[in-house]
C-alpha positions, 0 to 999 in steps of 0.5 A: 840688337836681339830680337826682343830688344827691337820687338819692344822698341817696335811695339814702343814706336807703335804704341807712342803715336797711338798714345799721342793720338788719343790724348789730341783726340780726348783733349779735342773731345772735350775743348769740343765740348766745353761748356755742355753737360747732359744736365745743362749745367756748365761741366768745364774741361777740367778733372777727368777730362784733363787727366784723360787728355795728358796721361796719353799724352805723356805715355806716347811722348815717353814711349817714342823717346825711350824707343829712339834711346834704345839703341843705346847699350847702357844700363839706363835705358834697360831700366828707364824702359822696365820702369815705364812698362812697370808704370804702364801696367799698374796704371791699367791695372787701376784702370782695370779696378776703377772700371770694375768697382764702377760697372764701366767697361775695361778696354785695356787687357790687350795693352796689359798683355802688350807692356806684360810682353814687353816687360818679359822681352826685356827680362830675356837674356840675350836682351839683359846682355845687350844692355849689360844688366 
C-alpha cells in the first residue's frame, strides 16, 4: 500500500472513533437535557439536537468501515473513499456558511483541510495505481 493510501487510511481510523465520540457525546448532551430549555419551556431532544447526535455518528461509522476496506486494491473502494471525503468537505463547508450567516463560530477549518489532504492523497499517482484507477 503507498504512503498516501495508509496516511488516509490512518487519518480515517482517527477521525471514525472521534466522530463516534462526539455524536455519543452530543446525544448524551441532549438526552442529558431533555426537557429544559433556558426559556423554561419544553425544548424536547429533537431538530437539531438529533441532526447533531446522528451526522457524527454516521461519519465515524462510515470512516472506520472505509478504512478496514482499504487494503482491498478494487476501484470501489478508490471511490467510496473520494466520495466520502467529497461529502465530508461540502458538509463543512455548509457548516462553514451556516456559521457565517449566523455569527457562530466555525470550528472546522482543521477538519476541511484534513478531508481536502486526503482527498489530495487519494488523487496521487501511486495511490490511483494501487487502486487501479
Amino acid at each position: 500500500m503507498p504512503v498516501g493510501a495508509k496516511a488516509v487510511r490512518v487519518l480515517m481510523f482517527i477521525g471514525g472513533p472521534v466522530g463516534i465520540l462526539l455524536g455519543l457525546f452530543s446525544g448524551l448532551l441532549a438526552m442529558a437535557s431533555f426537557g429544559f430549555a433556558p426559556d423554561g419551556g419544553a425544548e424536547g431532544f429533537g431538530g437539531r439536537s438529533l441532526i447533531l447526535t446522528v451526522i457524527p455518528l454516521i461519519y465515524g461509522v462510515a470512516s472506520i468501515a472505509l478504512a478496514s476496506m482499504m487494503g482491498r486494491r478494487t476501484k470501489k473502494v478508490h471511490e467510496g473513499v473520494v466520495y466520502f471525503n467529497i461529502a465530508a468537505i461540502a458538509l463543512l463547508v455548509i457548516l462553514a456558511l451556516v456559521t457565517l450567516l449566523t455569527g457562530a463560530p466555525f470550528d472546522g477549518l482543521i477538519p476541511l483541510i484534513f478531508h481536502g489532504v486526503m482527498l489530495g492523497l487519494m488523487y496521487s499517482a501511486s495511490v490511483k495505481a494501487f487502486y487501479g484507477v
